[in-house]
N, CA and C atoms of all chains as a GROMACS GRO file, in nm:
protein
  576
    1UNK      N    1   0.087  -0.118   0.000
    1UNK     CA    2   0.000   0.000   0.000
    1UNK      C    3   0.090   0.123   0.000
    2UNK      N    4   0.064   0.225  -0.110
    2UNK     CA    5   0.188   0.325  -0.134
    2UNK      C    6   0.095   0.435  -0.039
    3UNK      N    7   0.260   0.493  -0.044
    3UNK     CA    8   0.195   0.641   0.046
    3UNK      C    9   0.076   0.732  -0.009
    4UNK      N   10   0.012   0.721  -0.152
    4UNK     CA   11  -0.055   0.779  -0.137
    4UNK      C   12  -0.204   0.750  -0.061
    5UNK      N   13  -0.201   0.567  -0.103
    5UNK     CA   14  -0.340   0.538  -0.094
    5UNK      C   15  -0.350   0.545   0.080
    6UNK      N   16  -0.214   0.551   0.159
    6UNK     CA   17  -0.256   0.592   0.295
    6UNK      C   18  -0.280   0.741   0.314
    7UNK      N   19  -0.241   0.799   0.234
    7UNK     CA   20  -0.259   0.944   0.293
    7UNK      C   21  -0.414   0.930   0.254
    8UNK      N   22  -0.464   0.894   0.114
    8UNK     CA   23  -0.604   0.910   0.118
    8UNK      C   24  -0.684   0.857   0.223
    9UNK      N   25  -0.618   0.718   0.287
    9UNK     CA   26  -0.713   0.675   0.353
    9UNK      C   27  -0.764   0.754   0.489
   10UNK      N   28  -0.660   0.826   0.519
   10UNK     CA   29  -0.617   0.930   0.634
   10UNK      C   30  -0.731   1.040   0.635
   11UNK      N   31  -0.746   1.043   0.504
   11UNK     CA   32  -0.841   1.191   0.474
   11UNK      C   33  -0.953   1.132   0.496
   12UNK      N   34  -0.984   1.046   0.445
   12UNK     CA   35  -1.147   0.976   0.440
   12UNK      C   36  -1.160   0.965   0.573
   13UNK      N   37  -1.061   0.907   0.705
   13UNK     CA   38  -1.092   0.855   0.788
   13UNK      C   39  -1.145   0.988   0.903
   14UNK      N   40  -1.044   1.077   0.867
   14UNK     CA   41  -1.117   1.244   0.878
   14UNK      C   42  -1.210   1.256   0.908
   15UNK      N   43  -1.269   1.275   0.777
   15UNK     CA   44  -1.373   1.307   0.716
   15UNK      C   45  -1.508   1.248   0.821
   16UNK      N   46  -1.445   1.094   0.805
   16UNK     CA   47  -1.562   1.041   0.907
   16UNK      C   48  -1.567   1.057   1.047
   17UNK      N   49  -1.421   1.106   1.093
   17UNK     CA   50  -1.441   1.176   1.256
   17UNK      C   51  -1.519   1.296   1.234
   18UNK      N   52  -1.512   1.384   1.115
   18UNK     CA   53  -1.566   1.507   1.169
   18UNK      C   54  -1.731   1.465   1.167
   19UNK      N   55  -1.787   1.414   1.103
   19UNK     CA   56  -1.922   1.344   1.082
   19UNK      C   57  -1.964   1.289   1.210
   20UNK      N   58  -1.898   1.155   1.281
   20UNK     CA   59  -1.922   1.124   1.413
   20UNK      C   60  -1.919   1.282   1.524
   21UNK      N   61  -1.823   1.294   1.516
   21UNK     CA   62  -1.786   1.494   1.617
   21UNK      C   63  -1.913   1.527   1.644
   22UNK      N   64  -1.972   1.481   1.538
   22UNK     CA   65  -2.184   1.581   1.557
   22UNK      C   66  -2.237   1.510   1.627
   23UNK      N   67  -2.238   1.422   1.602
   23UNK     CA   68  -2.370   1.316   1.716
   23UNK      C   69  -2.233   1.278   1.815
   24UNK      N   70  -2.170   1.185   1.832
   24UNK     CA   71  -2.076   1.162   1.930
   24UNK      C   72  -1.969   1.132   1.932
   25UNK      N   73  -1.892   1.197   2.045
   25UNK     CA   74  -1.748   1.243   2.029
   25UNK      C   75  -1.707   1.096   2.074
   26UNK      N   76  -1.779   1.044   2.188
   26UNK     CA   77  -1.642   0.937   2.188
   26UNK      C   78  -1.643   0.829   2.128
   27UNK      N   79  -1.728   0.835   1.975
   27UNK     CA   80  -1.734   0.733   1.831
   27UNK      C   81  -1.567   0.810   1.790
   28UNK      N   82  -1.608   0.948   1.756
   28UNK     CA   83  -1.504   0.996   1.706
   28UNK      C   84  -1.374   0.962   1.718
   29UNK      N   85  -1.359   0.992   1.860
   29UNK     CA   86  -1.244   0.920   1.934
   29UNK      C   87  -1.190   0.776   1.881
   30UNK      N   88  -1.310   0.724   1.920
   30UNK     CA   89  -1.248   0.569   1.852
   30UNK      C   90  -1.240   0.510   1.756
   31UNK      N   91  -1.272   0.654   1.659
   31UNK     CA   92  -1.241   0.631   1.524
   31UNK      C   93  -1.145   0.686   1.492
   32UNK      N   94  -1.095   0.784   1.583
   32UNK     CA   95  -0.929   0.864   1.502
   32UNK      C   96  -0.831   0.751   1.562
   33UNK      N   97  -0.879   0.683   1.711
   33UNK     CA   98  -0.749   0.566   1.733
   33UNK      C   99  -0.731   0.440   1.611
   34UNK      N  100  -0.846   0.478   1.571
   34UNK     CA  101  -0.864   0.312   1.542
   34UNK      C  102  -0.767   0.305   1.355
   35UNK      N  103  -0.838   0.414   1.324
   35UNK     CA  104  -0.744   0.458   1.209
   35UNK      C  105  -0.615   0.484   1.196
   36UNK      N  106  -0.593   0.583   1.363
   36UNK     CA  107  -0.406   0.586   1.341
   36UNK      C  108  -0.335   0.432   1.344
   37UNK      N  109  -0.428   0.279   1.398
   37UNK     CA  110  -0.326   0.224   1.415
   37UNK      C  111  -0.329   0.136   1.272
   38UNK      N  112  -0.466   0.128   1.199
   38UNK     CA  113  -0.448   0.087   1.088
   38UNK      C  114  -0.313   0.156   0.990
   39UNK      N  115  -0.304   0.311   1.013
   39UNK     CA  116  -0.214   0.361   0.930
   39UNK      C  117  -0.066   0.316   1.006
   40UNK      N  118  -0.067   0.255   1.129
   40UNK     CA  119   0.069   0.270   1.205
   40UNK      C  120   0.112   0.113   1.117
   41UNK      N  121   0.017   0.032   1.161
   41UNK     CA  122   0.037  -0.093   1.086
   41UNK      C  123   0.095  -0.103   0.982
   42UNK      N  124   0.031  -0.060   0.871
   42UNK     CA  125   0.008  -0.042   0.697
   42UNK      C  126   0.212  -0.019   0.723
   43UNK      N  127   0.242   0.121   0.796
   43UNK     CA  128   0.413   0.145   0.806
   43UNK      C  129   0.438   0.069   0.834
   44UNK      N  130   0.435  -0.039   0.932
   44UNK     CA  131   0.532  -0.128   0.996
   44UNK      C  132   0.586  -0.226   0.882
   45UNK      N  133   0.462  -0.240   0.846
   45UNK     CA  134   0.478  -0.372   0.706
   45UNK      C  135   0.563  -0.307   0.632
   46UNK      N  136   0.588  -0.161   0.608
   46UNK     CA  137   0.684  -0.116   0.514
   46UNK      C  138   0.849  -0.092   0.591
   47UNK      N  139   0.813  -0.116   0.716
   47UNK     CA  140   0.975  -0.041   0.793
   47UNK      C  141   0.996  -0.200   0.777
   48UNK      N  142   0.951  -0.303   0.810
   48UNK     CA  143   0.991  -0.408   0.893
   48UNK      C  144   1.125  -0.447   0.772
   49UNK      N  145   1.097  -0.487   0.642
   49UNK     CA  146   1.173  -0.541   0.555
   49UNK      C  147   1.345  -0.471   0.529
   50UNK      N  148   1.350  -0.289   0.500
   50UNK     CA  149   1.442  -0.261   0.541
   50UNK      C  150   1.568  -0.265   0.674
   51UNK      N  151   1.446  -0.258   0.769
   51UNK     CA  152   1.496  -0.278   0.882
   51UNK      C  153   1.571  -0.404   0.898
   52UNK      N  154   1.510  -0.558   0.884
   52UNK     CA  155   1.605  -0.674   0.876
   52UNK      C  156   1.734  -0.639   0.778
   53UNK      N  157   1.687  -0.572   0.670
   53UNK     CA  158   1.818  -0.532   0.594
   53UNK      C  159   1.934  -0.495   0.660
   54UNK      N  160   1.906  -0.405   0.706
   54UNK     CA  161   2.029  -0.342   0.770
   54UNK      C  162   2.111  -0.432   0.882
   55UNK      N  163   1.982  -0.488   0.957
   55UNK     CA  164   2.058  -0.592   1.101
   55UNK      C  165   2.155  -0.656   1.009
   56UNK      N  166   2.118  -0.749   0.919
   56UNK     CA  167   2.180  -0.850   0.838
   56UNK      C  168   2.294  -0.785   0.830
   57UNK      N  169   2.314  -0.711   0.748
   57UNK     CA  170   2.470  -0.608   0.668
   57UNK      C  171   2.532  -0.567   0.821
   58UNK      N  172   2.461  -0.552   0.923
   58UNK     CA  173   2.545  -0.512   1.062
   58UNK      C  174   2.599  -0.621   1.076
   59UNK      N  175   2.517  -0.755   1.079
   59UNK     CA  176   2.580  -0.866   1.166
   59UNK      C  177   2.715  -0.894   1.112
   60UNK      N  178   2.684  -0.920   0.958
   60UNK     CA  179   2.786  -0.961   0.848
   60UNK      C  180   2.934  -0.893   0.887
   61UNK      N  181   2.915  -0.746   0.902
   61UNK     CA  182   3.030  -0.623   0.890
   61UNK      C  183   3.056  -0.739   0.998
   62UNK      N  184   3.018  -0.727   1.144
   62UNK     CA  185   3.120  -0.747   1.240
   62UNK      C  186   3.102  -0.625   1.378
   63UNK      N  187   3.060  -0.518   1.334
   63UNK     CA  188   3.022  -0.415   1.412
   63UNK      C  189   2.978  -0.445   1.540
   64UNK      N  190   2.973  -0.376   1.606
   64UNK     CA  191   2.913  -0.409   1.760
   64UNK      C  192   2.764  -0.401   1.715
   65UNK      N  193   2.683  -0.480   1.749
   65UNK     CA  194   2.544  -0.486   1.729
   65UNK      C  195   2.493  -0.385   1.794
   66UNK      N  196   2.506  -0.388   1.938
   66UNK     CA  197   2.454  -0.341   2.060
   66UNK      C  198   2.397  -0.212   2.002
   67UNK      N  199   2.510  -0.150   1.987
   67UNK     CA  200   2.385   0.033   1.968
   67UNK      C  201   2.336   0.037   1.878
   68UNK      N  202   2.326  -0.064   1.743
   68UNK     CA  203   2.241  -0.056   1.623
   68UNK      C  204   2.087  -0.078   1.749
   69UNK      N  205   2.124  -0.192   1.819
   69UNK     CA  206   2.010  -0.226   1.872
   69UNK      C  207   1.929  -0.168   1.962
   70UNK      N  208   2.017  -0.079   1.999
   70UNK     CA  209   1.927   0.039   2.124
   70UNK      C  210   1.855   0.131   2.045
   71UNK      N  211   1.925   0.194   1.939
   71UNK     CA  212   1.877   0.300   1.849
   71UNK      C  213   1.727   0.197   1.813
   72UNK      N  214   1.736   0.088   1.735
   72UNK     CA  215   1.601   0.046   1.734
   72UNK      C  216   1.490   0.029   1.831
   73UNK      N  217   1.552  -0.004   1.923
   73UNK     CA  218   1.448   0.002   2.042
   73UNK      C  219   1.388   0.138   2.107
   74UNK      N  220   1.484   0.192   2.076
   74UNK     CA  221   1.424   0.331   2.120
   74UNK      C  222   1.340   0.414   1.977
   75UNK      N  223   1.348   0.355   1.884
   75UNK     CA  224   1.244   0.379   1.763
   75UNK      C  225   1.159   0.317   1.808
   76UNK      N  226   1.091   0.213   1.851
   76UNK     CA  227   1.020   0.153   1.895
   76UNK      C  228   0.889   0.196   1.991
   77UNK      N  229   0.994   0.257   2.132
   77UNK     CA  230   0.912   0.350   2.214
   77UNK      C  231   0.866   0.434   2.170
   78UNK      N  232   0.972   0.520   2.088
   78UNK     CA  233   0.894   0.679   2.002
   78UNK      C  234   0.760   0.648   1.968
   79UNK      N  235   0.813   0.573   1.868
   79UNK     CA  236   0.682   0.480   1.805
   79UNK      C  237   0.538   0.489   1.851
   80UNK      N  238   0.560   0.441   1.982
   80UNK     CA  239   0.456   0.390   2.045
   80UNK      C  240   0.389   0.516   2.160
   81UNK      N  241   0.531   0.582   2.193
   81UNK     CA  242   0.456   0.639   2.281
   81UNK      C  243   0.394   0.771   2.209
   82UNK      N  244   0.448   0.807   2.085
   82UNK     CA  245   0.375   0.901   2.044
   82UNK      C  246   0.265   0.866   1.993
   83UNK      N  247   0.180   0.773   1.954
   83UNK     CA  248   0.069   0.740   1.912
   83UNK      C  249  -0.041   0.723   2.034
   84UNK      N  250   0.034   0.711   2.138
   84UNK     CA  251  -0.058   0.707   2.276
   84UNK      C  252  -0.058   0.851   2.270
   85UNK      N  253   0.056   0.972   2.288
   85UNK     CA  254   0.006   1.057   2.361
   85UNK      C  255  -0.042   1.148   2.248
   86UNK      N  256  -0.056   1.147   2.082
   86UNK     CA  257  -0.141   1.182   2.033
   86UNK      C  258  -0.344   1.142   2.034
   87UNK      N  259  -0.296   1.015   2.054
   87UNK     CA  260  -0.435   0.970   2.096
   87UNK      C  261  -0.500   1.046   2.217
   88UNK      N  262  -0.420   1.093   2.310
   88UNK     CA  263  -0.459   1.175   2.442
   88UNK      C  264  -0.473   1.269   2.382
   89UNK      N  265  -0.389   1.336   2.323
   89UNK     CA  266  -0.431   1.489   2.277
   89UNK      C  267  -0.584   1.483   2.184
   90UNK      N  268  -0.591   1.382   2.086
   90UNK     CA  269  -0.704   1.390   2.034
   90UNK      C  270  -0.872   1.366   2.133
   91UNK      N  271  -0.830   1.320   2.291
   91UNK     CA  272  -0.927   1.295   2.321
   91UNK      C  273  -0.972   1.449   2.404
   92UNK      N  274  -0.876   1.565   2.449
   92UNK     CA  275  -0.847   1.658   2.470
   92UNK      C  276  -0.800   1.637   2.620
   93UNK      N  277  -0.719   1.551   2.625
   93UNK     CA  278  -0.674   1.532   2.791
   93UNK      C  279  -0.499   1.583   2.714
   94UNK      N  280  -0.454   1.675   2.751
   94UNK     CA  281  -0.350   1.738   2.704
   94UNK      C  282  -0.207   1.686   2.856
   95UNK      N  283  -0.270   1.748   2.961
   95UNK     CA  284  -0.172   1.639   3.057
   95UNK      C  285  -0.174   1.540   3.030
   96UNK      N  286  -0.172   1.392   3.017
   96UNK     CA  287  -0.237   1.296   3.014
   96UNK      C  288  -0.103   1.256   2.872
   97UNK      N  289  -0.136   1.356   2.798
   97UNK     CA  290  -0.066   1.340   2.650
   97UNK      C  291   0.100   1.360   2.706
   98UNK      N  292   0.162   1.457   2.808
   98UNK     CA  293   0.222   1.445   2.835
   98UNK      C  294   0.331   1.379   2.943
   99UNK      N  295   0.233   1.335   3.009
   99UNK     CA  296   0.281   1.214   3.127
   99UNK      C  297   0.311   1.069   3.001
  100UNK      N  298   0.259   1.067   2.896
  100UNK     CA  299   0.291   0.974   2.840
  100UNK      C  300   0.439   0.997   2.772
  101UNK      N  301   0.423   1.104   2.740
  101UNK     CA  302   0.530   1.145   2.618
  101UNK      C  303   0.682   1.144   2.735
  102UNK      N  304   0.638   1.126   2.853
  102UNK     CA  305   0.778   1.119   2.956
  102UNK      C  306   0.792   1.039   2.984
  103UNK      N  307   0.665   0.915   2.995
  103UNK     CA  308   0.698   0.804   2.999
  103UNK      C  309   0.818   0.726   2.940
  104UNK      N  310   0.796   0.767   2.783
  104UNK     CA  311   0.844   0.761   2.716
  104UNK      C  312   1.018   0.816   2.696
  105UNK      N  313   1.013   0.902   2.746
  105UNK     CA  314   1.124   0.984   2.745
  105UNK      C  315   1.217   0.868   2.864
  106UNK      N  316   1.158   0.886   3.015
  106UNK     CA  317   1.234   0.751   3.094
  106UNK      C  318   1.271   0.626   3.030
  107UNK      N  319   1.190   0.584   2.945
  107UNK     CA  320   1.201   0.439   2.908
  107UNK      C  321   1.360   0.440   2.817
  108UNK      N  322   1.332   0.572   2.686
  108UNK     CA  323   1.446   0.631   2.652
  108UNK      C  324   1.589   0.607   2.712
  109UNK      N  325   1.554   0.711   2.791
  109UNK     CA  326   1.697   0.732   2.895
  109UNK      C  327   1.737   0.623   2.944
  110UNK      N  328   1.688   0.519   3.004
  110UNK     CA  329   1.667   0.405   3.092
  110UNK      C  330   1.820   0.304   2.961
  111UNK      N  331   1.696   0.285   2.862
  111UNK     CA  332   1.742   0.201   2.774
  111UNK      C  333   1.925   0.247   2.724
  112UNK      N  334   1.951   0.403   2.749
  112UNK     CA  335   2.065   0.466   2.685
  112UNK      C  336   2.208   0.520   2.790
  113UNK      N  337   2.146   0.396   2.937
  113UNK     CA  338   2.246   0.443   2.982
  113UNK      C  339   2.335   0.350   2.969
  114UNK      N  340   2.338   0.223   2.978
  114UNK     CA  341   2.425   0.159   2.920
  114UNK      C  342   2.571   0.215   2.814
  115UNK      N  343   2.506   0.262   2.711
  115UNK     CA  344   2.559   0.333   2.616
  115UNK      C  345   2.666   0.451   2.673
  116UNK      N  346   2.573   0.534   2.817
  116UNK     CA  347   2.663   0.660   2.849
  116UNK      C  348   2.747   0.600   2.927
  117UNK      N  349   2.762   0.469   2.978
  117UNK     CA  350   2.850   0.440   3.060
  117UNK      C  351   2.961   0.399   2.953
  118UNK      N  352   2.954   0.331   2.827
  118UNK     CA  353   3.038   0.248   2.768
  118UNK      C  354   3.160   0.381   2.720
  119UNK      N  355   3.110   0.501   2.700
  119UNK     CA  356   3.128   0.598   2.628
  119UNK      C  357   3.234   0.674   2.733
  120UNK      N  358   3.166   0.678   2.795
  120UNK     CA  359   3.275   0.726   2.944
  120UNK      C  360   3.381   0.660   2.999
  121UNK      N  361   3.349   0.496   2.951
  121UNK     CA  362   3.469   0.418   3.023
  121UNK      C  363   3.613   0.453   2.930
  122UNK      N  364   3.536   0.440   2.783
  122UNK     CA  365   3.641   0.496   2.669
  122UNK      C  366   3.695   0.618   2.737
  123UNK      N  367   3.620   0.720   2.754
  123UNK     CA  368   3.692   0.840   2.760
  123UNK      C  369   3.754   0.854   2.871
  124UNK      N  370   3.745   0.823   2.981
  124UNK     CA  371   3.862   0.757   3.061
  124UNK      C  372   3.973   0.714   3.034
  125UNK      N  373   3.948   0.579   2.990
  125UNK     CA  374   4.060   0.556   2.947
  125UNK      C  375   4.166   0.578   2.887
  126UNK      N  376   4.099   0.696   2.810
  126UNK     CA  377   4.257   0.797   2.748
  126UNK      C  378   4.296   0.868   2.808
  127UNK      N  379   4.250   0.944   2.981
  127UNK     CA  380   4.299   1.045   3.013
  127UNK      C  381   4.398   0.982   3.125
  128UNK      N  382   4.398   0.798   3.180
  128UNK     CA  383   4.505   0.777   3.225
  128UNK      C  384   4.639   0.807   3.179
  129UNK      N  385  -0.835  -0.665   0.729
  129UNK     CA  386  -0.734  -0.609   0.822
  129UNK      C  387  -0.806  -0.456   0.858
  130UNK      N  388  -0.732  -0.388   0.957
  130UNK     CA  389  -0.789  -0.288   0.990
  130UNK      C  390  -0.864  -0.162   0.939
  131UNK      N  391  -0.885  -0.178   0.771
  131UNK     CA  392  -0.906  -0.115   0.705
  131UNK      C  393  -1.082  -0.060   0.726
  132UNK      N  394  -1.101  -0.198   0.753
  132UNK     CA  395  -1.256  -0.205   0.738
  132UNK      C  396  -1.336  -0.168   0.883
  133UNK      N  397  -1.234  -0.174   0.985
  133UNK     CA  398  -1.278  -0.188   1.120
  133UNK      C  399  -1.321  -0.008   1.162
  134UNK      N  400  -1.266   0.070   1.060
  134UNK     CA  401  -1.315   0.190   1.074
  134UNK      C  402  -1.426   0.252   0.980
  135UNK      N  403  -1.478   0.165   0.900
  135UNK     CA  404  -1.590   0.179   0.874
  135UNK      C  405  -1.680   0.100   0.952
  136UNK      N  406  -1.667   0.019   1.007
  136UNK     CA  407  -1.742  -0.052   1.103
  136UNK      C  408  -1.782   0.034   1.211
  137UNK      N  409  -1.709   0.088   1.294
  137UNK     CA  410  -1.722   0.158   1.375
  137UNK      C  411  -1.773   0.364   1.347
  138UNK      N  412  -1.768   0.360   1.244
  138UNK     CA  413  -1.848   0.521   1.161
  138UNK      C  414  -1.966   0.435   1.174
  139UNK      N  415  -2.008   0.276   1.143
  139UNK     CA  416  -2.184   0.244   1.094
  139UNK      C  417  -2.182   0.275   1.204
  140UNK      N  418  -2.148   0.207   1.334
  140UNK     CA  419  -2.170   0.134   1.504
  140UNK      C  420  -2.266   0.319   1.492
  141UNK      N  421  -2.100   0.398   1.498
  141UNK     CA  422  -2.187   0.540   1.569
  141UNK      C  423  -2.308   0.546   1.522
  142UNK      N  424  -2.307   0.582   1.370
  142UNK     CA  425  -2.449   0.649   1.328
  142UNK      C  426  -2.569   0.552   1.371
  143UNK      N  427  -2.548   0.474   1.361
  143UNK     CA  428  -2.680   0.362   1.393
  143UNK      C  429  -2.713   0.411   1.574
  144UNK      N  430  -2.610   0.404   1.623
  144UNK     CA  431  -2.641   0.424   1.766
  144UNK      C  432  -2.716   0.570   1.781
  145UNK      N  433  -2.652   0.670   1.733
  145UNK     CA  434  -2.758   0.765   1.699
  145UNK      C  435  -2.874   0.799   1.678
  146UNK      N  436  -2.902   0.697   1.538
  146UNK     CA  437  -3.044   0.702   1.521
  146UNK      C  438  -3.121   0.645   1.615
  147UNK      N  439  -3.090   0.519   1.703
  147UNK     CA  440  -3.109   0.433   1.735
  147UNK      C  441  -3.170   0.535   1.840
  148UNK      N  442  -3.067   0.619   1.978
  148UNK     CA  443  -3.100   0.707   2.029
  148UNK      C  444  -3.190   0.808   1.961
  149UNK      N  445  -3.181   0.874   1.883
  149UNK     CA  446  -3.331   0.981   1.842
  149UNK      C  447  -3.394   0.904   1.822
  150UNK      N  448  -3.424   0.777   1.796
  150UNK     CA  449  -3.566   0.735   1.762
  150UNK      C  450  -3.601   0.730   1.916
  151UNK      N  451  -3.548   0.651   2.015
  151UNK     CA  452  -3.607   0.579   2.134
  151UNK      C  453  -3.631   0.689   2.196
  152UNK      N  454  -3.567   0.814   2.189
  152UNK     CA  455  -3.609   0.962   2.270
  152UNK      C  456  -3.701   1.024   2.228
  153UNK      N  457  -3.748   1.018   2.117
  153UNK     CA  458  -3.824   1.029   2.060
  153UNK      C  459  -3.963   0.990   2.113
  154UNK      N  460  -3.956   0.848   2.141
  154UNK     CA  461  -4.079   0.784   2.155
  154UNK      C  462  -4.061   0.806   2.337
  155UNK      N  463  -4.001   0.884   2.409
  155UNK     CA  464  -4.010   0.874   2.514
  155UNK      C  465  -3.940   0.808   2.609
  156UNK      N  466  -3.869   0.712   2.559
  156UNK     CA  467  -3.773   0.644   2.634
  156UNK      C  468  -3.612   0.628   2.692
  157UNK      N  469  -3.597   0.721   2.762
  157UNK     CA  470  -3.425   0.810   2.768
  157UNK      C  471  -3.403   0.693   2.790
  158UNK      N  472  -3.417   0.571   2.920
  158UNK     CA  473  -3.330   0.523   3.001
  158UNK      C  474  -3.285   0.420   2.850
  159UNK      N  475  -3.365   0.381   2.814
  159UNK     CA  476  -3.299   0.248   2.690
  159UNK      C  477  -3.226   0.325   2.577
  160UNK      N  478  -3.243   0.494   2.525
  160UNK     CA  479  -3.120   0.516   2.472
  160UNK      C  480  -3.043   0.521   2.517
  161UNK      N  481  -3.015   0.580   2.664
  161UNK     CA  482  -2.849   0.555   2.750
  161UNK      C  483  -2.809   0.438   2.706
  162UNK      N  484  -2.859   0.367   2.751
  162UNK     CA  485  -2.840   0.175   2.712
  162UNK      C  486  -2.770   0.158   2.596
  163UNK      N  487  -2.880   0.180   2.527
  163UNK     CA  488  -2.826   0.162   2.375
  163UNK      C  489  -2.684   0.254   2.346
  164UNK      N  490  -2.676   0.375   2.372
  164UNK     CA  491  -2.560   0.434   2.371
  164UNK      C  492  -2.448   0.381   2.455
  165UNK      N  493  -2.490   0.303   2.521
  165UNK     CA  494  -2.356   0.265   2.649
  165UNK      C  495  -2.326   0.143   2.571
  166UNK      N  496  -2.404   0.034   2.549
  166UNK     CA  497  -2.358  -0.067   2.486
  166UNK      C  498  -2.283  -0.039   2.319
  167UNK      N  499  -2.331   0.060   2.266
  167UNK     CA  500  -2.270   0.031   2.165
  167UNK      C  501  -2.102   0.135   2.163
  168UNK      N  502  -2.119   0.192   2.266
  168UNK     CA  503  -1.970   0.203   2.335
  168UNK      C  504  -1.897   0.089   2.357
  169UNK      N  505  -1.888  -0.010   2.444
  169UNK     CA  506  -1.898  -0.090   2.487
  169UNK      C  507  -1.794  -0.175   2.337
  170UNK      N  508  -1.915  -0.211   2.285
  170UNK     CA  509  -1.823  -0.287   2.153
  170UNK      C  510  -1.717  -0.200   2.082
  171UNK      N  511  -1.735  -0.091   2.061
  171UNK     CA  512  -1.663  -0.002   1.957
  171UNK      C  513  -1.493  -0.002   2.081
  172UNK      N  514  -1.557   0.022   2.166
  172UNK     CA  515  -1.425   0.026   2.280
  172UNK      C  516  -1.356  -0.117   2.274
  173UNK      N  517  -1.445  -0.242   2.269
  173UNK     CA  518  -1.343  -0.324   2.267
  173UNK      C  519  -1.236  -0.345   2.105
  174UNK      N  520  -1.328  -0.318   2.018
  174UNK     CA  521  -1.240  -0.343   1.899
  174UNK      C  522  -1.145  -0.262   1.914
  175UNK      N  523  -1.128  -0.214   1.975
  175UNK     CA  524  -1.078  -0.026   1.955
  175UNK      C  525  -0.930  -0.156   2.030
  176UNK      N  526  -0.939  -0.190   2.183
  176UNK     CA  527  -0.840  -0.202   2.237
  176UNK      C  528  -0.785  -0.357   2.191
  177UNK      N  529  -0.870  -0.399   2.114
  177UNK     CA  530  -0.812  -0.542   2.037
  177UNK      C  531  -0.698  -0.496   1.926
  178UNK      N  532  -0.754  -0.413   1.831
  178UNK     CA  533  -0.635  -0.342   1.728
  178UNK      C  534  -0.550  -0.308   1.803
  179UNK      N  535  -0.557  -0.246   1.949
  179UNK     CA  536  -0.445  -0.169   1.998
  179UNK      C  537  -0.336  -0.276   2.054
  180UNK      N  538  -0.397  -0.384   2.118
  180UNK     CA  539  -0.297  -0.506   2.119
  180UNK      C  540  -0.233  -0.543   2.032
  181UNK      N  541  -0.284  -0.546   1.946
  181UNK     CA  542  -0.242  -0.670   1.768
  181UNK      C  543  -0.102  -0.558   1.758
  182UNK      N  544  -0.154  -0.433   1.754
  182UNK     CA  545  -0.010  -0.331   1.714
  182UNK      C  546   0.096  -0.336   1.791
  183UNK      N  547   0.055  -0.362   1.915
  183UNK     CA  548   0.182  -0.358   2.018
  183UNK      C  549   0.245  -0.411   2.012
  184UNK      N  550   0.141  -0.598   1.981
  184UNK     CA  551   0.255  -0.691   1.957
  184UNK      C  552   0.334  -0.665   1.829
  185UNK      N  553   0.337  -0.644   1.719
  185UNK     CA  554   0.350  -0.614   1.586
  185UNK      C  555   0.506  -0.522   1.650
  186UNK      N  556   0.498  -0.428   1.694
  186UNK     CA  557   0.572  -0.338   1.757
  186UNK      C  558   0.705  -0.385   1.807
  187UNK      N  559   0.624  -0.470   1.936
  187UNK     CA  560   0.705  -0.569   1.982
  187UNK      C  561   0.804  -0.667   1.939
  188UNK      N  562   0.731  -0.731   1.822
  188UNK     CA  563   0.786  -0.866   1.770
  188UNK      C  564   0.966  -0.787   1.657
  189UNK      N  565   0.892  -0.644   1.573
  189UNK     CA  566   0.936  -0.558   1.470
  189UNK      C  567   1.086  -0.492   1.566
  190UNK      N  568   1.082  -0.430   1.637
  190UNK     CA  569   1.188  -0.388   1.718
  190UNK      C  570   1.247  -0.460   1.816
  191UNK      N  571   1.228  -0.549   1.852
  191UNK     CA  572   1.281  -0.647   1.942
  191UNK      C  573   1.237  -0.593   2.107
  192UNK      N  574   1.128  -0.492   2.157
  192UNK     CA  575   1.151  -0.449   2.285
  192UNK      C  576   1.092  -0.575   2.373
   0.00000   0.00000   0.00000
């Protein structure tokens, strides 16, 4: 499914929130979630194939896997947590949108300290 | 696939709608609540069934 026929589908799906919006909002609602994840889907099927690409050509090189693999995981959360805390914003709970979006942000950090430690041990090690 | 599940849920509303003006209509609030609550009810669960299927999808796609 090419980008356009999702962008159309995007519009139509619009179209039919603003229609529900009149008689009831929380159809609406569960029609703008229900659509973002059809459209989140529809991407995945398109990230997923490049994405093995690249692991493959990492493994092959020899490279340290590890931070190819954090960087993905933390695509992952983005991923996810921005589709939650847009879903909050669309329901008009605007805190709500942002307790998620920090959620997110911890999970982040969490996942990247590993990384700040590995980085530091290096840089240490040159200033013995 | 999820394509269709949002036209499903545009019928759910409008039907529930009518469904409500008619029964208020004829006088009967407490069974449009009803009717409006239940057909919440379903639209909410499909709603959080897609939202699983993606997570896992998510899950399985990034390795978290």
């Amino acid at each position: 499914m090419d980008t356009f026929k999702i962008l159309g589908f995007i519009f139509v799906a619009a179209a039919l929130c603003l229609i529900l919006k009149g008689y009831k909002t929380e159809y609406a609602f569960a029609l703008a979630v229900c659509s973002a994840l059809a459209v989140l889907t529809l991407i995945l099927k398109n990230i997923a194939f490049p994405l093995k690409l690249i692991q493959e050509k990492i493994a092959e090189s020899g490279i340290d896997g590890s931070y190819f693999k954090v960087a993905v995981k933390a695509l992952g959360i983005g991923y996810i947590t921005s589709f939650v805390a847009e879903a909050c914003r669309d329901a008009g709970q605007n805190s709500l949108a942002l307790k998620a979006e920090l959620t997110g942000k911890c999970a982040i950090f969490i996942l990247s300290v590993p990384l700040i430690l590995s980085i530091l041990e290096t840089a240490l090690g040159f200033t013995k | 696939m999820d394509v269709d599940f949002i036209f499903k849920i545009a019928a759910i509303g409008i039907i529930v709608t009518v469904l409500n003006l008619v029964l208020i209509r004829s006088g009967r609030e407490e069974q449009a609540m009803l009717t409006t609550l239940a057909g919440l009810v379903v639209v909410l669960l499909m709603v959080v069934n897609s939202v699983a299927e993606l997570f896992d999808t998510v899950k399985d796609l990034f390795g978290l």
